[in-house]
C-alpha positions, 0 to 999 in steps of 0.5 A: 773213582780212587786213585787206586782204580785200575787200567780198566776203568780208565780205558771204560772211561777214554774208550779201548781205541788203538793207533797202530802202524806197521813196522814196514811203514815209513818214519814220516807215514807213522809221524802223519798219523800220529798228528792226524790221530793227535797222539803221541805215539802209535804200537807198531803192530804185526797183524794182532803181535804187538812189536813196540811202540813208535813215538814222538822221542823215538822220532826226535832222538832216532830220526831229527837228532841223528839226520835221517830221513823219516820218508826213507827210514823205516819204523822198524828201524827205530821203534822202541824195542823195550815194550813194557806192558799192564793188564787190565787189573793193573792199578793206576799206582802199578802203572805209575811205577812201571813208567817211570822206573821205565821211563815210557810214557805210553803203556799198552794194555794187554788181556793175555797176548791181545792189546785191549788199549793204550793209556798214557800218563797224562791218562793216569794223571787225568784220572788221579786229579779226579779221583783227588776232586772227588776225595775232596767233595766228599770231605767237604761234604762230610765236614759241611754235615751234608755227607749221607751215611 
């Protein structure tokens, strides 16, 4: 497990599942599936056409801060509209960059236009703290003389 490993090993590892919502759903509708799901944001899709990302800042910045109703507001009208994406071969570095010079915190995975997955950053943190333990293991190994090669 390297740091520099790719999308595709993290979503082997924490499975391909998507949380979707359609864009003609209520704001309320997308924040109760959000909790029942436990996630932190959903892609807001069209049949298979991803359309953006709803998530729980576009919720507190565009619905709570601004007073409106979420049982009356739809996603569509809220959604983020910069939808920044990563393939499967994308590193775990690439990522890291793309999130942060975007300043997203979910990233769809895409293989040609079909999403494939979704990872966040805590993914991505969760796989370099591994990667990391691993590095360390080994290390100790080789310094203890136990290291096999």
């Amino acid at each position: 497990m390297e740091e520099t490993g790719t999308v595709a090993g993290i979503l082997d590892n924490k499975g391909h599942d998507v949380f979707t919502i359609s864009p003609d759903n209520s704001v309320y509708e997308a924040i109760e599936r959000m909790a029942d799901r436990n996630v932190g944001a959903l892609l807001v899709m069209d049949g298979d056409r991803l359309l953006g990302v709803f998530s729980e800042r576009d919720y507190t910045r565009k619905i709570a801060l601004q007073g409106r109703a979420s049982k009356d507001t739809r996603v569509e009208d809220v959604v983020s509209n910069q939808v920044v994406t990563a393939m499967p071969t994308s590193t775990v570095r690439e990522c890291l960059e793309l999130m942060s010079e975007n300043r997203v915190r979910h990233l769809p995975i895409l293989e040609g236009e079909y999403v494939v997955g979704v990872i966040s950053i805590g993914d991505l943190v969760n796989w370099i703290i591994h990667a990391q333990r691993a590095q360390i293991e080994q290390l100790s190994n080789y310094i203890a003389g136990g290291y096999p090669g």
